[in-house]
MARZAZA-494170 format. One record per atom (N, C-alpha, C, O, CB): residue number from 1; residue in one letter; atom name; x, z, y negated. Coordinates in Angstrom, 1 decimal. Atoms other than C-alpha are relative to their C-alpha. Glycine has a CB too. Layout:
<rs>
+-----+---------+-------+--------+--------+--------+
| num | residuo | atomo |     px |     pz |     py |
+-----+---------+-------+--------+--------+--------+
| NUM |       a |    CA |      X |      Z |      Y |
...
+-----+---------+-------+--------+--------+--------+
</rs>
This chain:
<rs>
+-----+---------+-------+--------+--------+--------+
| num | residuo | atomo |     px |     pz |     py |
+-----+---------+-------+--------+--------+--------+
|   1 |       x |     N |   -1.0 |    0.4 |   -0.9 |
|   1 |       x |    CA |  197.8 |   69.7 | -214.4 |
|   1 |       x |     C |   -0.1 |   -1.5 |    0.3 |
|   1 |       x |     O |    1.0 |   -2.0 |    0.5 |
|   1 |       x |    CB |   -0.2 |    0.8 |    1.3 |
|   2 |       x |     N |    0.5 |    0.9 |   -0.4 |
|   2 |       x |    CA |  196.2 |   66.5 | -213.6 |
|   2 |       x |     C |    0.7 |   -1.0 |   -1.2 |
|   2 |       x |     O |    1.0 |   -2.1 |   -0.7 |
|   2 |       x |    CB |   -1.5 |    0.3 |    0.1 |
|   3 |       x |     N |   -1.2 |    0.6 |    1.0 |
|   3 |       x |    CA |  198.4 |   65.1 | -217.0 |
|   3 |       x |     C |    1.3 |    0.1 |    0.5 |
|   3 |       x |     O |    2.1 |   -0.9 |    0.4 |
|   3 |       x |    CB |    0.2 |    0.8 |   -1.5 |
|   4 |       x |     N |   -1.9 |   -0.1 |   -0.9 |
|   4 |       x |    CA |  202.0 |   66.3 | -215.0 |
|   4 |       x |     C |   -0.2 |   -0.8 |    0.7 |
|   4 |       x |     O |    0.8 |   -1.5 |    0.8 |
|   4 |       x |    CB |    0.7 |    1.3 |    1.0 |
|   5 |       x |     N |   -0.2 |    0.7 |   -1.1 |
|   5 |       x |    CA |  200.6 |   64.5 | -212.1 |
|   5 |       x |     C |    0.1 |   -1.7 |   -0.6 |
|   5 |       x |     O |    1.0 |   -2.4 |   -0.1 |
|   5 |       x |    CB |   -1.3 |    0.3 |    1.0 |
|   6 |       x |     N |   -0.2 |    1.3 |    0.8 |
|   6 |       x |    CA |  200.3 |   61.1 | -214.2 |
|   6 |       x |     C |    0.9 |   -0.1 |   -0.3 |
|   6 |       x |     O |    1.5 |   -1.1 |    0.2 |
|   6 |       x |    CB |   -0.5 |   -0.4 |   -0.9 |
|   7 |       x |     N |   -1.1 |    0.5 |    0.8 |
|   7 |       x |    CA |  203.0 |   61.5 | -216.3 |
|   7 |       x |     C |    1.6 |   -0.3 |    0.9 |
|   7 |       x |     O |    2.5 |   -1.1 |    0.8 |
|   7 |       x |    CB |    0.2 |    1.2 |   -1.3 |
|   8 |       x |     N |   -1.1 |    0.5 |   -1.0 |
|   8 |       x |    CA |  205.4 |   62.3 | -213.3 |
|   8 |       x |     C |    0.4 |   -0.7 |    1.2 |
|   8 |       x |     O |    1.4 |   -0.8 |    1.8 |
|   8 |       x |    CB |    0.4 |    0.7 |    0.3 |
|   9 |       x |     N |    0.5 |    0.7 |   -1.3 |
|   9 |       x |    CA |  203.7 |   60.3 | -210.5 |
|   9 |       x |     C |    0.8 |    1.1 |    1.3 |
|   9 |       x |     O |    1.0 |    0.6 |    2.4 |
|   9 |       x |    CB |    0.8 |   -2.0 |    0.2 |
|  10 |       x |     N |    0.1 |   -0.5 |   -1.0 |
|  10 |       x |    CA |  204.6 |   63.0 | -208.5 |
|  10 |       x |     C |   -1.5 |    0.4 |    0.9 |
|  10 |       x |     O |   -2.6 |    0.0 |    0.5 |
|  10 |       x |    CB |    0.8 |    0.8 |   -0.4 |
|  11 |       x |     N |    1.1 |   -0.5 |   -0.9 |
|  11 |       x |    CA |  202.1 |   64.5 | -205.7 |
|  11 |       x |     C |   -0.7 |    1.6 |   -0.6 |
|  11 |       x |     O |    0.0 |    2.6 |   -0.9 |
|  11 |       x |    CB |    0.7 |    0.1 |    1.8 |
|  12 |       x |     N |    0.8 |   -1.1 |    0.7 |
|  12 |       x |    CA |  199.5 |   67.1 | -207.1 |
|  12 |       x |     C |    0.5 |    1.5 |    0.9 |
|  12 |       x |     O |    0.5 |    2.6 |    0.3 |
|  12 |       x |    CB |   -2.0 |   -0.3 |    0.1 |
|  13 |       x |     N |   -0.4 |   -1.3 |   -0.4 |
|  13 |       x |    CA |  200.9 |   69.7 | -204.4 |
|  13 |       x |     C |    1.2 |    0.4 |   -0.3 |
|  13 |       x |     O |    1.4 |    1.6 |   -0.3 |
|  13 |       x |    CB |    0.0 |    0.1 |    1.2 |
|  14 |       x |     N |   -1.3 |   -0.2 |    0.6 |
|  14 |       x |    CA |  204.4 |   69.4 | -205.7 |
|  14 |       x |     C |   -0.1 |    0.6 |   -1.4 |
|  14 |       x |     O |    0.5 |    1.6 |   -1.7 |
|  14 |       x |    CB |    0.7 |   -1.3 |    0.0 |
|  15 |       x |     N |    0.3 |   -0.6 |    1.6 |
|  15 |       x |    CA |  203.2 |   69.8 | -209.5 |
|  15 |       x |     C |   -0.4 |    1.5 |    0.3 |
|  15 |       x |     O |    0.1 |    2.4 |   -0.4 |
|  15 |       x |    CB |   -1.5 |   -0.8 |   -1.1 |
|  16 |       x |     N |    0.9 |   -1.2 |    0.5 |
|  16 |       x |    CA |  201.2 |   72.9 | -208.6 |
|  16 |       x |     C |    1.4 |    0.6 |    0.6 |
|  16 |       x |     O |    1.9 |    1.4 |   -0.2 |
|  16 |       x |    CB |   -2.0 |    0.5 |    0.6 |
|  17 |       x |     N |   -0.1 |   -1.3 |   -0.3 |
|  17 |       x |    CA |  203.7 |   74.7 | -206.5 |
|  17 |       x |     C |    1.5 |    0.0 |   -1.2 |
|  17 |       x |     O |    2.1 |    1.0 |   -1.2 |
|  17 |       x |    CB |    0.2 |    0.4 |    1.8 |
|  18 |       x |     N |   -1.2 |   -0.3 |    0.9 |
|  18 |       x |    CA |  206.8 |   74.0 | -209.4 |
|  18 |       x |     C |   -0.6 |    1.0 |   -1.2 |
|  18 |       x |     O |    0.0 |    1.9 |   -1.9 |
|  18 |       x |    CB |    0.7 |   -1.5 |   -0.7 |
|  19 |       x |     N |    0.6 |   -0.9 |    1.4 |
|  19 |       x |    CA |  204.3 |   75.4 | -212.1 |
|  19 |       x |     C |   -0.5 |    1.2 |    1.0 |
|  19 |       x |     O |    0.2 |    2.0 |    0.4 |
|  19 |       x |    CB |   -1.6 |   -0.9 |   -1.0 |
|  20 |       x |     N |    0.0 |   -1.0 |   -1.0 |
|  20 |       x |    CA |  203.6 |   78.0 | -209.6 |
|  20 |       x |     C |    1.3 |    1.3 |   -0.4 |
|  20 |       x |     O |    1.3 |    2.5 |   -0.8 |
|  20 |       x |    CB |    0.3 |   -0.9 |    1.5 |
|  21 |       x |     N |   -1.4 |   -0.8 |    0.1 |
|  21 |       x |    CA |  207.6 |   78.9 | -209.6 |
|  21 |       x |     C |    0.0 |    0.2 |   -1.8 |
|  21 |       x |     O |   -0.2 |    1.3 |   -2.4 |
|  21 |       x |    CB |    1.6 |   -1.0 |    0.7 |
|  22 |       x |     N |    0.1 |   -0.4 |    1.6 |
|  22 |       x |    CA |  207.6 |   78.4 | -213.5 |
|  22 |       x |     C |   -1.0 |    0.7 |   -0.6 |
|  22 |       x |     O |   -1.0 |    1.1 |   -1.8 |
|  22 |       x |    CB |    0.0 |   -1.2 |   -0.7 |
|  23 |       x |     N |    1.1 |   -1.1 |    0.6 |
|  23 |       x |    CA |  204.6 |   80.4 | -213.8 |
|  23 |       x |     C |    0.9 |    1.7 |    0.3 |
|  23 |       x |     O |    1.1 |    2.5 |   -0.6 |
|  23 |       x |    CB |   -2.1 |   -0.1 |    1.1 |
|  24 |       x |     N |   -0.5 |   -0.8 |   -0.5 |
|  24 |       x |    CA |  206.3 |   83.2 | -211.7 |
|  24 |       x |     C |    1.6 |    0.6 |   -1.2 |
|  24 |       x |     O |    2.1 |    1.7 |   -1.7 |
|  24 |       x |    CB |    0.1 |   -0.5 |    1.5 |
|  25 |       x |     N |   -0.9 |   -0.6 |    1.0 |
|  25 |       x |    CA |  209.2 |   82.9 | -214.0 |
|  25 |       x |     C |    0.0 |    0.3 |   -1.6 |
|  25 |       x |     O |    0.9 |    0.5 |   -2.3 |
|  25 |       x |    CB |    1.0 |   -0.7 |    0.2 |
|  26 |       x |     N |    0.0 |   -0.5 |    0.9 |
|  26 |       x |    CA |  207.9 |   83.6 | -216.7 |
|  26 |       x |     C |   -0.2 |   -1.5 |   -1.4 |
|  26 |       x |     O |   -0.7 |   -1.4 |   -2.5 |
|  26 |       x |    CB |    1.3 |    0.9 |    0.2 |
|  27 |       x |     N |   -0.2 |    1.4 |    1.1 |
|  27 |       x |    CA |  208.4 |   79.7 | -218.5 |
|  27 |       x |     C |   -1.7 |   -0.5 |   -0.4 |
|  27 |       x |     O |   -2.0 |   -1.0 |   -1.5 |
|  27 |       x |    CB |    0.9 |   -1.5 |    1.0 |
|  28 |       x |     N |    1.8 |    0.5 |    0.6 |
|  28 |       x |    CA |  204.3 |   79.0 | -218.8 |
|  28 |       x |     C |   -0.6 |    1.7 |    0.6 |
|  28 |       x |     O |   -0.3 |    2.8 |    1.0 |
|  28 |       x |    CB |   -1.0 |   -1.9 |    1.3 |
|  29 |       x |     N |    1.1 |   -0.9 |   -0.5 |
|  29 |       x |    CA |  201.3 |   80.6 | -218.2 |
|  29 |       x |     C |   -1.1 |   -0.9 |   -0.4 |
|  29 |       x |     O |   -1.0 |   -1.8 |   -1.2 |
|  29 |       x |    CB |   -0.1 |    1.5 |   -0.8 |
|  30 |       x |     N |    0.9 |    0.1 |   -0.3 |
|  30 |       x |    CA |  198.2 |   79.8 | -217.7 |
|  30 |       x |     C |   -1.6 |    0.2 |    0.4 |
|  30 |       x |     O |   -1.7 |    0.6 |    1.5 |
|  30 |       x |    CB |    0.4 |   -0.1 |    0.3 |
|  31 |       x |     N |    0.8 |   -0.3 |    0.0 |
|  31 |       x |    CA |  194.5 |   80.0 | -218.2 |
|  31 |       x |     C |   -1.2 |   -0.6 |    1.0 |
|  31 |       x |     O |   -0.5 |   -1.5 |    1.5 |
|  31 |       x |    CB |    0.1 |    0.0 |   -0.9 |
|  32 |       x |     N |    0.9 |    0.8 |   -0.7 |
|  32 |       x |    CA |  191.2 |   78.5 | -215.9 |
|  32 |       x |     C |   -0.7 |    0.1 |   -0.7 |
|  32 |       x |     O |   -1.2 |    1.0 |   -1.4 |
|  32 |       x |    CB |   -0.4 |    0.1 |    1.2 |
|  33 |       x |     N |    0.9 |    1.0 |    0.8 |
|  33 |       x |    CA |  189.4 |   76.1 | -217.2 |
|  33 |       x |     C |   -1.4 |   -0.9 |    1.1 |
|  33 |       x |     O |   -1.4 |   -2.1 |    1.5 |
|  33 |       x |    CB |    1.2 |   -1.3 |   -0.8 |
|  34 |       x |     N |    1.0 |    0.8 |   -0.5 |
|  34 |       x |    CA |  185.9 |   75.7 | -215.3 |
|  34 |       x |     C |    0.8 |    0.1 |    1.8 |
|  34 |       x |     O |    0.9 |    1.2 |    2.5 |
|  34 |       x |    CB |    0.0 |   -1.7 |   -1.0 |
|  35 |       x |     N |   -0.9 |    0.0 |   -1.2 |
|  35 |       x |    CA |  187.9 |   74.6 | -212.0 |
|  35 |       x |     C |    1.1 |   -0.7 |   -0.2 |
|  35 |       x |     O |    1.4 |   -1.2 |    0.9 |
|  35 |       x |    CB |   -0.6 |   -0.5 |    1.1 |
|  36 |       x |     N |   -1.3 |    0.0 |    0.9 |
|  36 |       x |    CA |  190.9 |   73.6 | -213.9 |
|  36 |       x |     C |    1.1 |    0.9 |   -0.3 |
|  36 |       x |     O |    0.9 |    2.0 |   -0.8 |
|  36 |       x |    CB |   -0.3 |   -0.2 |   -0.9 |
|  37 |       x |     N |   -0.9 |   -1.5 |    0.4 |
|  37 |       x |    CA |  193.9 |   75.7 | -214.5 |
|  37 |       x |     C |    0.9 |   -0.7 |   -1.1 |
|  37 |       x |     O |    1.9 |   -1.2 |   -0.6 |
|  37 |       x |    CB |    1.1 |    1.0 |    1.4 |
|  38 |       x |     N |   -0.8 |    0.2 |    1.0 |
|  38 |       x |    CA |  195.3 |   74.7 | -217.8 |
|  38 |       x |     C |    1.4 |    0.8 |   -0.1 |
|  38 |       x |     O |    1.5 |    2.0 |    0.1 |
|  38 |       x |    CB |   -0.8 |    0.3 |   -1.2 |
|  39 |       x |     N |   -1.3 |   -0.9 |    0.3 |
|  39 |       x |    CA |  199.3 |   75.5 | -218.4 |
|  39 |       x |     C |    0.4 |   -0.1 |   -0.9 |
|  39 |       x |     O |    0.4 |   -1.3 |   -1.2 |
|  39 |       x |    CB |    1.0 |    0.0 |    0.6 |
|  40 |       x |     N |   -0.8 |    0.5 |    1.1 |
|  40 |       x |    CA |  201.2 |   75.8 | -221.5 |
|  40 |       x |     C |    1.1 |    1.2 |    0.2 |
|  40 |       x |     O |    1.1 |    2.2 |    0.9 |
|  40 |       x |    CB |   -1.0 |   -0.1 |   -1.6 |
|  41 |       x |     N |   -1.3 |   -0.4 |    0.1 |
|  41 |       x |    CA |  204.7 |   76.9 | -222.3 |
|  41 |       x |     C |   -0.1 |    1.5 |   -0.6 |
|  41 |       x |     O |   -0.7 |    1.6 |   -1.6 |
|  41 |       x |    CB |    1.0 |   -1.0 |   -0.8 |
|  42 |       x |     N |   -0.1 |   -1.1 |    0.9 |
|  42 |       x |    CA |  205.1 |   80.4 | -223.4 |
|  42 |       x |     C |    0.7 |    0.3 |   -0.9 |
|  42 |       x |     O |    0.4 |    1.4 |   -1.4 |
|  42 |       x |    CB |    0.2 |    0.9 |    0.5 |
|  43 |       x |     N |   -0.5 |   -0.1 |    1.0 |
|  43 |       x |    CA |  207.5 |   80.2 | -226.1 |
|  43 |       x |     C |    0.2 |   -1.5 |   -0.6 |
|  43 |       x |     O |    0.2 |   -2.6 |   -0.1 |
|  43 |       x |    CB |    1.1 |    0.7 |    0.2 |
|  44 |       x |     N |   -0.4 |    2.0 |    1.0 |
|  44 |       x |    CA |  208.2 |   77.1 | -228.5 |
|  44 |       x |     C |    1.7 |    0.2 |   -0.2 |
|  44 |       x |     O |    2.2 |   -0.4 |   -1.1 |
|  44 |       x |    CB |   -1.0 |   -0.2 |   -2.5 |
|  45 |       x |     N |   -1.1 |    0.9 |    0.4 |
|  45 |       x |    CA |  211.9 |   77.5 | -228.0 |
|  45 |       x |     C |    0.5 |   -0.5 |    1.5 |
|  45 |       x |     O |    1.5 |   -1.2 |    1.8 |
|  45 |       x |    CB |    1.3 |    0.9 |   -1.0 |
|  46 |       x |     N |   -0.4 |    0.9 |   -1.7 |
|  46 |       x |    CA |  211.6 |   76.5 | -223.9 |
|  46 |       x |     C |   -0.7 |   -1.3 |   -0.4 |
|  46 |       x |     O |   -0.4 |   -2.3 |    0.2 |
|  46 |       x |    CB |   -0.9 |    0.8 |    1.7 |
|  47 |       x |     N |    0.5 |    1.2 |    0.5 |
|  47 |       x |    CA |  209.3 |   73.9 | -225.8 |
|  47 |       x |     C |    1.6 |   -1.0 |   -0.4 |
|  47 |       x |     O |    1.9 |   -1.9 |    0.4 |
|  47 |       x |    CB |   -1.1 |    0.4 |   -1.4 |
|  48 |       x |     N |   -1.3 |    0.7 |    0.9 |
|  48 |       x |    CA |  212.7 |   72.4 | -227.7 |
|  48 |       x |     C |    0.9 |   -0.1 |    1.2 |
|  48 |       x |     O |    1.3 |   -1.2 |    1.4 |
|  48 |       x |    CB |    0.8 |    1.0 |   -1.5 |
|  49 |       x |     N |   -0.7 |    0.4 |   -0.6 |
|  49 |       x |    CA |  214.7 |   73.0 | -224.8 |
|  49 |       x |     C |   -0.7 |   -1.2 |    1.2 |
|  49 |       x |     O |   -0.1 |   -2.1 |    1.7 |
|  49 |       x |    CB |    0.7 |    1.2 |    0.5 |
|  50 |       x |     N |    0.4 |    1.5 |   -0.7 |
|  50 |       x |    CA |  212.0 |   70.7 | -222.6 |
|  50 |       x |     C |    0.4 |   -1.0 |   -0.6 |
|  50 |       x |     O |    1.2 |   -1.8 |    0.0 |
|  50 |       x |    CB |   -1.5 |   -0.3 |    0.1 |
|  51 |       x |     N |   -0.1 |    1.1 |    1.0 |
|  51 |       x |    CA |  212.0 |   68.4 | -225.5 |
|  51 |       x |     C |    1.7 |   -0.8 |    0.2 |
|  51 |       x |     O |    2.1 |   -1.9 |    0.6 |
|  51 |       x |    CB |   -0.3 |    0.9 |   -1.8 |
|  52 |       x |     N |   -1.9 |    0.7 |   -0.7 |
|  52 |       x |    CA |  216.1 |   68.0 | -224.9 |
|  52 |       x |     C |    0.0 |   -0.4 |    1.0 |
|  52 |       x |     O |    0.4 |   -1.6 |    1.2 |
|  52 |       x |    CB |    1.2 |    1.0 |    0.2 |
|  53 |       x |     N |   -0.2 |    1.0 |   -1.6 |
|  53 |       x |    CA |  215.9 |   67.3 | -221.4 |
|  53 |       x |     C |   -0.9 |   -0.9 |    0.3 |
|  53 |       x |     O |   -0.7 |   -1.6 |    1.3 |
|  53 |       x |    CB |   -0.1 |    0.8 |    1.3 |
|  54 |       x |     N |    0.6 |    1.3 |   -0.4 |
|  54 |       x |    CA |  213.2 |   64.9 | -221.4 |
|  54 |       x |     C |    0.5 |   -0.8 |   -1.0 |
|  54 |       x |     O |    0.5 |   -2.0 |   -0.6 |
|  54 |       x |    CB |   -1.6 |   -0.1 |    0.0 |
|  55 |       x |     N |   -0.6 |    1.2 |    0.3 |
|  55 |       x |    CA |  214.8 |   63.0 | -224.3 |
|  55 |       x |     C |    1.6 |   -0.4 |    0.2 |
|  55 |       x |     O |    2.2 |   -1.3 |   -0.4 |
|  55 |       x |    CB |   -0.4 |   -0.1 |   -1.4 |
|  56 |       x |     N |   -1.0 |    0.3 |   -0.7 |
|  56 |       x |    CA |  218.2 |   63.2 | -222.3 |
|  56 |       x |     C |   -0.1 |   -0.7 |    1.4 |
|  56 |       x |     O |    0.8 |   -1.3 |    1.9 |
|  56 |       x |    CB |    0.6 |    1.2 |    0.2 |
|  57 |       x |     N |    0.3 |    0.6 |   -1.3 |
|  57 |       x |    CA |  216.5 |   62.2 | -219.2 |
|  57 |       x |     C |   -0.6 |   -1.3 |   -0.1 |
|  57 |       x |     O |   -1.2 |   -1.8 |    0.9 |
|  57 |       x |    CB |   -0.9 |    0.8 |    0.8 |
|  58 |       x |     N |    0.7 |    1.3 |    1.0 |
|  58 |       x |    CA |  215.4 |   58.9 | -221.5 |
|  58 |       x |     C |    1.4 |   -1.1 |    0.0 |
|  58 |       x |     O |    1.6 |   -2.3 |    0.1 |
|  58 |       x |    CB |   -0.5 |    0.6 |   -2.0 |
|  59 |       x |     N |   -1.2 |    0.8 |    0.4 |
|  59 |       x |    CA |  218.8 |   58.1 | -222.2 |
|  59 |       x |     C |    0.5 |   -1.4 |    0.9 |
|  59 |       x |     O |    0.0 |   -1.7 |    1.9 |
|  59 |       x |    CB |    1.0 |    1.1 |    0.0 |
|  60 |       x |     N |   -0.2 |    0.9 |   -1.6 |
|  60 |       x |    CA |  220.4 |   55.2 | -220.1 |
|  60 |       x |     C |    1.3 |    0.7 |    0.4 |
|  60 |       x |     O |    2.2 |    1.3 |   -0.2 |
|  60 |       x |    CB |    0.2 |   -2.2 |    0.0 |
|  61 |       x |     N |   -1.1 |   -0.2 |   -0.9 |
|  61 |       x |    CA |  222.6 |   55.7 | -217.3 |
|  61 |       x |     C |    1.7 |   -0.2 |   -1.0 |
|  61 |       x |     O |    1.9 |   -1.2 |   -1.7 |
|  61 |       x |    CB |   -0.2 |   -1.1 |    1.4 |
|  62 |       x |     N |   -1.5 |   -0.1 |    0.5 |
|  62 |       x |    CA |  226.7 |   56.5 | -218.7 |
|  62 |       x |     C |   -0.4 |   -0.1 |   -1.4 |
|  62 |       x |     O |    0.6 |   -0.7 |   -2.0 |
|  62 |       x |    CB |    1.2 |   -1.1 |    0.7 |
|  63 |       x |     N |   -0.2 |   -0.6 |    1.7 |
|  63 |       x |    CA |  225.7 |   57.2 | -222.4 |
|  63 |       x |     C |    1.2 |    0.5 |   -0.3 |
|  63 |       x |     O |    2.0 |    1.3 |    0.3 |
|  63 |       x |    CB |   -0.9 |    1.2 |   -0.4 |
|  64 |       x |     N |   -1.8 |   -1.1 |    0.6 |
|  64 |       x |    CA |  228.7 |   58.4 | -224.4 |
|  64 |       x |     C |   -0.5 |    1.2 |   -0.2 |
|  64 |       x |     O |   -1.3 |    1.2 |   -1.2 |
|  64 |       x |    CB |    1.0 |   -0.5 |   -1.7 |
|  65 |       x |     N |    0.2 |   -1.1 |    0.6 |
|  65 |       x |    CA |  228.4 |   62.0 | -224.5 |
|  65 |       x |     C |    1.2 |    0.5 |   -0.3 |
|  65 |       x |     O |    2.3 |    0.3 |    0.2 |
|  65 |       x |    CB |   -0.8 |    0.8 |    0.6 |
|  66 |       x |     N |   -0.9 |   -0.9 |    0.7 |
|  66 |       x |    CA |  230.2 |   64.4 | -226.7 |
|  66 |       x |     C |    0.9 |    0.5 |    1.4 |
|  66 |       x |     O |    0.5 |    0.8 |    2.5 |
|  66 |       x |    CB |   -1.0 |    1.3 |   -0.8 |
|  67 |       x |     N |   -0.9 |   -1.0 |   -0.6 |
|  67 |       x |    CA |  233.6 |   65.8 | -225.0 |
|  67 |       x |     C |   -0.5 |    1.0 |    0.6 |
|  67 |       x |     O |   -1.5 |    1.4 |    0.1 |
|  67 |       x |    CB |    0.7 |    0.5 |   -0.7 |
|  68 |       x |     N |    0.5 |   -1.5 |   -0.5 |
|  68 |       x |    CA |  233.1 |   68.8 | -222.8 |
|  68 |       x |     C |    1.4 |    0.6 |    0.6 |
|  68 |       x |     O |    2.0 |    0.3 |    1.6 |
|  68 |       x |    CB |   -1.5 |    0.0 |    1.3 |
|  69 |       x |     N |   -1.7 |   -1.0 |   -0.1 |
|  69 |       x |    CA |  236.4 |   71.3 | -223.2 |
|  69 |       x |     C |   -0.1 |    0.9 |    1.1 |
|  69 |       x |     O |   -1.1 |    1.6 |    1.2 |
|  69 |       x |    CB |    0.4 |    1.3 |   -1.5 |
|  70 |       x |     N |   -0.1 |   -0.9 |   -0.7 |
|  70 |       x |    CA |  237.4 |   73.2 | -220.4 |
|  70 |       x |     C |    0.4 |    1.6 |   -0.7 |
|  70 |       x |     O |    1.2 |    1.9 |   -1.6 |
|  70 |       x |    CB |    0.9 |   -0.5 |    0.8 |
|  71 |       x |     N |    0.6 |   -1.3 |    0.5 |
|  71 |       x |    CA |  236.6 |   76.9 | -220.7 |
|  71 |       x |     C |    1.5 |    0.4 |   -0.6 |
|  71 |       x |     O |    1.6 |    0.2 |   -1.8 |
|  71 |       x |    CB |   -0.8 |    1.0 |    1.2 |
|  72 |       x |     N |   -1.3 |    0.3 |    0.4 |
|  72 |       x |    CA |  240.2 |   77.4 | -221.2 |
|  72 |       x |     C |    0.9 |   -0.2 |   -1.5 |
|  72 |       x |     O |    1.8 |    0.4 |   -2.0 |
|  72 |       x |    CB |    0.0 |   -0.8 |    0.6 |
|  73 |       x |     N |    0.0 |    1.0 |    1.8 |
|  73 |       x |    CA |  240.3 |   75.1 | -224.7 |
|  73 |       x |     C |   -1.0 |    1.1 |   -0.6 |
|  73 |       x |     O |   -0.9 |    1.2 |   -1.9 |
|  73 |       x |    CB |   -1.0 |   -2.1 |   -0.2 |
|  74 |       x |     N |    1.1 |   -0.6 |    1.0 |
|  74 |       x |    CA |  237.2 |   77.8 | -225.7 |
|  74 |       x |     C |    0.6 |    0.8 |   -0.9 |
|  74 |       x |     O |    1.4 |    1.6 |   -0.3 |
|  74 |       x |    CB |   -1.2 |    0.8 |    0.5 |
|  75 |       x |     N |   -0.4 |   -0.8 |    0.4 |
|  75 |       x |    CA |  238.3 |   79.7 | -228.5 |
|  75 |       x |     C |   -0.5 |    1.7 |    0.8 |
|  75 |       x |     O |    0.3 |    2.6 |    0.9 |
|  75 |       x |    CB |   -0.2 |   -0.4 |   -1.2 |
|  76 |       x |     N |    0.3 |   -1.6 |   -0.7 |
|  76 |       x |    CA |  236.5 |   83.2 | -226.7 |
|  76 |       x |     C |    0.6 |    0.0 |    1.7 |
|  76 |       x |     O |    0.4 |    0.9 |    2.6 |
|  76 |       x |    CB |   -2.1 |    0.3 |    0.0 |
|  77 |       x |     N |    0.0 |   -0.1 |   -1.5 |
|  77 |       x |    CA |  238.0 |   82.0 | -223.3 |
|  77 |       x |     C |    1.0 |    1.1 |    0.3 |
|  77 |       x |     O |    2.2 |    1.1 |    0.1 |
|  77 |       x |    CB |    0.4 |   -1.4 |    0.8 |
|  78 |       x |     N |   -1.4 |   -1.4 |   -0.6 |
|  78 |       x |    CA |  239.8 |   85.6 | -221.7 |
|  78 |       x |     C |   -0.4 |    0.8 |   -1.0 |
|  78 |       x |     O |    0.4 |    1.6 |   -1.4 |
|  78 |       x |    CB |    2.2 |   -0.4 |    0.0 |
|  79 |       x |     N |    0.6 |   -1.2 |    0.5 |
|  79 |       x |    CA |  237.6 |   87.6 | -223.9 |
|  79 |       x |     C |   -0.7 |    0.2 |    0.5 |
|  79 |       x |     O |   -1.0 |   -0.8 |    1.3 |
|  79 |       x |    CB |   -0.3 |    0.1 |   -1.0 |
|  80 |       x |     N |    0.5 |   -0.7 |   -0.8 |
|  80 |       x |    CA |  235.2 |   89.9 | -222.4 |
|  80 |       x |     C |   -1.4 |   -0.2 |   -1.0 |
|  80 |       x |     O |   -1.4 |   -0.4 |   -2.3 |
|  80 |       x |    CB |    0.8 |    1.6 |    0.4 |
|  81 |       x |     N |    1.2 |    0.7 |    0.8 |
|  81 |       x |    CA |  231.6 |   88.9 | -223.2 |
|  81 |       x |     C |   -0.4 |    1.5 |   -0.9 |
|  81 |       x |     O |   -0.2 |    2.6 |   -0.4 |
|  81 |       x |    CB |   -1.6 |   -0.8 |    1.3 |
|  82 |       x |     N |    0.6 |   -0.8 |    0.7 |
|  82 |       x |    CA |  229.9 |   91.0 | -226.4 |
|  82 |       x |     C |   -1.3 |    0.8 |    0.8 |
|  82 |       x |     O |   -2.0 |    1.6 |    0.3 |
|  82 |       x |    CB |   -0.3 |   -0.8 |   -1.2 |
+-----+---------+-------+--------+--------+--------+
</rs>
């Protein structure tokens, strides 16, 4: 945990209680280590979606992003989900 707290300069009570909620939901888990509690991700495809939002949260401010169609424009929009 003691790596989140560096990397996000947040406060060590804030890290523990988000990994806390993300433990609860299911997104990590977590083993103790000594008096350490090591966390890692439980799947490698919440890994890829971290990986997207920290290299979107990199980006600079007003990037050009791709169009975003109102639901409307979707081809499935006013169909009834599968």
């Amino acid at each position: 945990m003691h790596e989140l707290v560096e990397a996000t300069a947040a406060p060590q009570p804030l890290v523990s209680q988000h990994l806390r909620v993300l433990k609860g939901a299911g997104v990590v888990w977590s083993r103790r280590r000594g008096r350490e509690i090591a966390y890692a991700l439980t799947d490698d495809h919440i890994a890829h979606i971290v990986a997207d939002a920290v290299s979107h949260a990199g980006e600079p401010a007003g990037a050009k992003q791709p169009p975003v169609h109102p639901a409307s424009d979707h081809p499935s929009a006013g169909r009834e989900p599968a």
